[in-house]
Structures are given as C-alpha cells and as structure tokens.
N, C-alpha and C positions, 0 to 999 in steps of 0.2 A: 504494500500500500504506500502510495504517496507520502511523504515526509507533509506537506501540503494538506493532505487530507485530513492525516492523520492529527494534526495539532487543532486544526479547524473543529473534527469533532471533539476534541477534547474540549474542548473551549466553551463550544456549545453545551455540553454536556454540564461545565461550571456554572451557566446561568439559570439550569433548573433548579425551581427547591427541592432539596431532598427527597422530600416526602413525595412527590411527583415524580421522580426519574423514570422510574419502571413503567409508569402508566405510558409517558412520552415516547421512551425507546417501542412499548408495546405498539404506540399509535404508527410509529415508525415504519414497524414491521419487517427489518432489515433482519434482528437478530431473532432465532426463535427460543419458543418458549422454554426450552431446556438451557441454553445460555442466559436468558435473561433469570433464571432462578438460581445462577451459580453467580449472580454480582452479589456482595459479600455490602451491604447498604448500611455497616454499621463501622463502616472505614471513613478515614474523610472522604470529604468531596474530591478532592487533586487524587487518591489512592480510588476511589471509582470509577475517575474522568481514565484514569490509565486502565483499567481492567476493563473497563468498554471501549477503549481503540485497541487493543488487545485482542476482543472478541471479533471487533469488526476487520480487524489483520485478519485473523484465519478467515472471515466470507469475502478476503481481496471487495472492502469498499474502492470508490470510486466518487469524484468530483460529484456525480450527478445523485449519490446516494446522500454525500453531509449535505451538499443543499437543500436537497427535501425533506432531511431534518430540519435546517434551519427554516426552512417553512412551516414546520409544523410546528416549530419553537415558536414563530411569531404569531400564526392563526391563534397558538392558544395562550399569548402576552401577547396583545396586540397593541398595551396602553404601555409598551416599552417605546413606542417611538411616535414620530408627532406625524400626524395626518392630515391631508389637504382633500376640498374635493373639489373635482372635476366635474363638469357636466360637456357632453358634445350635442352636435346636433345634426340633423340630416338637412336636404332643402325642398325636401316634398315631405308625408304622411307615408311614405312605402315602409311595410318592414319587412323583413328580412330573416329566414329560418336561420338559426345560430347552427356553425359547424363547428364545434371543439376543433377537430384537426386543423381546419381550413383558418381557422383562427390564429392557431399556434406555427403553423405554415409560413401567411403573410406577417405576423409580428416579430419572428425570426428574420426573414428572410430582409424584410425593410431594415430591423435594425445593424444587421452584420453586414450587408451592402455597405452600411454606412460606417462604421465600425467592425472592425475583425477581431480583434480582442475584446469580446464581450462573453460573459458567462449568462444562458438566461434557462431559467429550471420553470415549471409551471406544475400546479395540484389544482385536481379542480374537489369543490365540497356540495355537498349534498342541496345545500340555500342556492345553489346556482352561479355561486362567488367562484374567481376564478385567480386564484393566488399567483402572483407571477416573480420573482426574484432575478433581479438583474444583478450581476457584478461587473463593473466598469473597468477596462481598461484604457490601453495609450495604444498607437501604433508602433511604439515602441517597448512596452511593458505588457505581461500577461494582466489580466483581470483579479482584483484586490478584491478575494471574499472576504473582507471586513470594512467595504463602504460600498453598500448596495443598496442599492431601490427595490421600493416593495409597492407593489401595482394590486388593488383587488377591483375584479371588476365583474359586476351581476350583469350577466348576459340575459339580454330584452329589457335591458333599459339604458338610458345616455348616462350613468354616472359612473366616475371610477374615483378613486378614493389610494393617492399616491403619496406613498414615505420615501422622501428622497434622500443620496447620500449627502457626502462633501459636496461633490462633483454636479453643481446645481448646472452647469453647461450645458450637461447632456439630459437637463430634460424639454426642449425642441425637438431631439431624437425619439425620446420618447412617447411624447405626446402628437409626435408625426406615425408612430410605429402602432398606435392605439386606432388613431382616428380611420389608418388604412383598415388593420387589421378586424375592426369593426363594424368597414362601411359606413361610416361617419363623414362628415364635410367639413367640420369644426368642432373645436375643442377648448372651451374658456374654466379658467379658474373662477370658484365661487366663492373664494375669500371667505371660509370656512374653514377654521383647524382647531382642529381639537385632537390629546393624545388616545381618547376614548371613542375606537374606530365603532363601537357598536351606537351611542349616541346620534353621531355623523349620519348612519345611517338611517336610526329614526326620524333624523329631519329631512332629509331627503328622501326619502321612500313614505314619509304623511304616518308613519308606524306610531304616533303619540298624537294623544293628543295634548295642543299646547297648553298647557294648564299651569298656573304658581299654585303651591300650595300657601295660603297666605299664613302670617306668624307677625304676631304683636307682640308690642312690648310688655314686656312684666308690671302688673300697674303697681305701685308705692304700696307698701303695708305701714300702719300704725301712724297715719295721717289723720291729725284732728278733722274731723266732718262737724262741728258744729255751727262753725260758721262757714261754711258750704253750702252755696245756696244750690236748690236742689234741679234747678236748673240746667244750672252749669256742670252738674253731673248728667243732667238728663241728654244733654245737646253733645257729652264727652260721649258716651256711650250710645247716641244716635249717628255720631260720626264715623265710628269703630265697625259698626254693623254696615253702614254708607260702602266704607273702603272694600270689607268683607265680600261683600255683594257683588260690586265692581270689577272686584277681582277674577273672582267667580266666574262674572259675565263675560270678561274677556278671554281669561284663562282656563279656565275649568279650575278642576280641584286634583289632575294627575301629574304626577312626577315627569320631569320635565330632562330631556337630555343637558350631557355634558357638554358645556362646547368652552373655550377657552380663549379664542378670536375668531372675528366679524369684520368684515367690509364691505361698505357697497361708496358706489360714486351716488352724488347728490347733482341734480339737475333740475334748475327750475327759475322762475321769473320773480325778479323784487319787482314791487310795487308800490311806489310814495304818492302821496299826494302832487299831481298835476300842478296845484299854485307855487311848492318849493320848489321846482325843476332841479331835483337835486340831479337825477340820472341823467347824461346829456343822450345818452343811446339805448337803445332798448334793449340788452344782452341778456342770456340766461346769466345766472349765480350755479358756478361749478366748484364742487368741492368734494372731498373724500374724508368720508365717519367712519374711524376706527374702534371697536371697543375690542380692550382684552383684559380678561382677568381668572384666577383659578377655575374659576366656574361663574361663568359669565351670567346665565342664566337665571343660575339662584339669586346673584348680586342684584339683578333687578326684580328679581320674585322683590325683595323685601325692601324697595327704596319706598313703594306707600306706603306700609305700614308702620315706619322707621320714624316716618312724619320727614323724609326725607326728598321725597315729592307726593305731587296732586295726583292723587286717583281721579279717572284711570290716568295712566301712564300714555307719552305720548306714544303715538304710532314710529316715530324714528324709532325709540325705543323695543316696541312690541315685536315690530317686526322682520326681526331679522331673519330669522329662519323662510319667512316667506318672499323677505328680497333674495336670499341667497337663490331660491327653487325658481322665482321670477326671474332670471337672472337676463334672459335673455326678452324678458317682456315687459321693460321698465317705461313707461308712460309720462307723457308731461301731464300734470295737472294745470287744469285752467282756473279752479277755482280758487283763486290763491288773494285771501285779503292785504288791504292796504299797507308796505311796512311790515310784511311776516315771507319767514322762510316754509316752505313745505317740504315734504318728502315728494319724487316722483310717483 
C-alpha cells in the first residue's frame, strides 16, 4: 500500500471518536467483519489509527478506497466544515431524467480536461445527495488529499451545497464542471453559509417551517406592587401577549435552522419630497446587507422580545431565507414611501 495512502487513513481514522470507529470503518465496508472484531479499541487512538492501516495493508487499499472513507467521515461530521449554497438554473421549464453515470462521466471528464492532476471520488446516498470529493492539484504537483472540496448535490433539483478548500481559484472549474455535468445554464451563489449542512438544506428545500420560538424576559421578583398602578401592569402584560402573537403570526412556533451568514444585494428607489430637490437624478439606492452570527436565526428569534426591537420585525430582517431561494427572482418594489428605504 501506498506510503500516501497509508498515513491518509491513518489520519482519518484520528478524527473519529472513539466510540464510533467501528460503526464508520463498518459503514466503510473495506475491512470485514472478522478484522474489524480483532481492532483491540481499548488502545489509544494513534495505536488503532496503526492497527487499521495494518488491516487495510493486507486488503492492498488504494487512493480511491481512503477517499470514500473520507467521504463517509464527512457525510457523517458534516458540521466539520463550513458550507455554501449554490442554486443553478436552466433557460426553459424542460427537465431532465438524472443519469448517475452520465453524471459522473461529464463532471470528470470537464474537470480533468481542465486540470490533470485532480483527485475526484463520488458516493451516492439513499436522500438522493450525491457526495463528490475533489483533491486539487498543480500541473506540476500531484493532488493534496488534505485540501479538498466537498460538493453535495440532490439530483432533481438546482441546488448544491459546496465546502471548498484553500484553493478558492479552482472553484470556476468547478462550478463550470456542475452546471455541465447537470445540464444547467447557470450557477449563482446564494450567500448562505452555515457549518450545519442539514439546516442549509431545510431552507432551501421549504423542509421547516419558518417559525421563532418566542422567549421573554425573566420578569423582576420581590418588587413592591403597591404603588403600581394596575394599569401599567395591565398594558405590561397586554404588550407581552401583543409580541407573543406576532411572533406566532409571522413565525410559527417550530425550531428554526442553523445558518450562521446571509447576503443579499438591496435595490430600490429613495424618494424625498419634490419641494427639497434634494436628488438631482433619479437613480436606484444599491447596497449589500450582511448578517453573521453563531446562529443567526435565533439572534433574531429574540430581538422583540428582548425589547430590542418592534414586533413584528422588519421584512429585511425576516426574510432571508426567502431572498436567498428568491435568488434569482428579486423584484423592484414601487410602492416605496417618501424618505424610506425598502427591500426588493
């Protein structure tokens, strides 16, 4: 076996926990059931990482066996790396029977035309996801299986969903090697990332619904109430239900995906009053709203409640997951009052 190979599984083998090795190597299916009950799992990790490239010396592994480990290391930690997604698109309504081979045929064949030192392995799973693992080389250097692109992509539908390595160069190549390999026209980023690839795809596939679960604050204990007029409790606690509702109505009440960054571009018309002529020409107002944060989503679950904004919440806000899926269908609004910015 490969010197190459052989450290590659090892490696991989280091990132499982423990308690999981055997399940993973099982899913693998490389070694059998008689090898995988003589690995000794009460050694360290480094003394098992070596008695399973051991095992996998006497079945002579190969390049294309550790990659489809390391694919199935990632299908099952997929929140090991950070996620983008992709939406393409056709220029009619036509679709198209999916061929697996015919697939795997032109997305080789585009990328290695292009590139010759390229590593690309592919699994496909049962959801219809179709795992693709690139390792990048140089025309000078073999392909670096420790900075690779990771492609998943649900066939009968425009989205893929790509973890890229260093080598952010080569994804033109890639996103050239998709849109062939798919039958696609186009291929745009929807400024959506998050490391929680299952998330990603509840927003993109409509799989949740958008719902905050709304959460108040803790009200004060051991607060004189005598001179408290009971109003002012009454109108506290009319407000509370007000947000509650609100929330509700725009949200639901279901657990809500992870996402962790958001973009969209902003396009649309100011409008002043005619007697200041303050605008000398009548241009759209173009700009780009960023939001990132560990969990993007819950952070705005709770800015009404927080008393940290007016319920409901604005639409820039609400709607990101639906600019990202609108991506390609963003609209000027006309209705836009005097002196206010709008979303498209």
């Amino acid at each position: 076996m490969d010197e190459v190979v052989a450290e590659y599984i090892r490696r991989t083998v280091l990132k499982i926990p423990r308690d999981e090795i055997l399940a993973v190597l099982r899913q693998w299916g490389f070694l059998s059931d008689t090898q995988l009950g003589a690995i000794n799992l009460r050694q360290t990790k480094e003394s098992i990482s070596q008695e399973v490239v051991q095992l996998c010396e006497e079945n002579s592994a190969d390049l294309k066996q550790a990659a489809i480990l390391d694919i199935i290391y990632n299908n099952i930690y997929p929140n090991k790396r950070m996620w983008s997604v992709y939406q393409m698109k056709k220029t009619g309504e036509e679709t198209d029977l999916f061929d697996f081979s015919n697939f795997k045929k032109k997305f080789k064949g585009r990328l290695q035309s292009a590139l010759k030192n390229v590593t690309i392995s592919f699994r496909e799973y049962e959801d219809n996801a179709i795992w693709i693992r690139i390792a990048w080389g140089t025309p000078y250097t073999k392909p670096n299986q420790y900075k690779t692109s990771y492609v998943v992509y649900h066939s009968q539908t425009p989205y893929v969903f790509i973890s890229v390595s260093v080598l952010k160069s080569n994804l033109p190549l890639l996103c050239q090697a998709l849109v062939v390999a798919s039958n696609y026209h186009d291929i745009r980023e929807m400024e959506l990332r998050s490391h929680c690839l299952n998330s990603l795809k509840d927003i993109v596939f409509k799989r949740y619904s958008q719902n905050f679960q709304t959460h108040y604050p803790k009200q004060q204990k051991n607060v004189p109430t005598e001179n408290v007029d009971v109003r002012i409790i009454q109108e506290d606690k009319s407000e509370k239900e007000r947000i509650q509702r609100v929330n509700q109505e725009v949200f639901g009440d279901g657990p809500q995906p992870k996402l962790e960054f958001a973009q969209y571009k902003l396009e649309t018309m100011f409008k002043s009053d005619p007697n200041m002529d303050v605008l000398e020409r009548r241009e759209p107002f173009r700009c780009l709203v960023k939001f990132s944060s560990p969990d993007l989503l819950e952070s705005l679950k709770s800015l009404a409640p927080a008393g940290m904004a007016d319920a409901p919440l604005s639409p820039l806000l609400t709607c990101i997951p639906q600019k990202a899926r609108n991506y390609f269908k963003i609209r000027e609004r006309k209705d836009v009052l005097p002196g206010s910015f709008v979303s498209p």
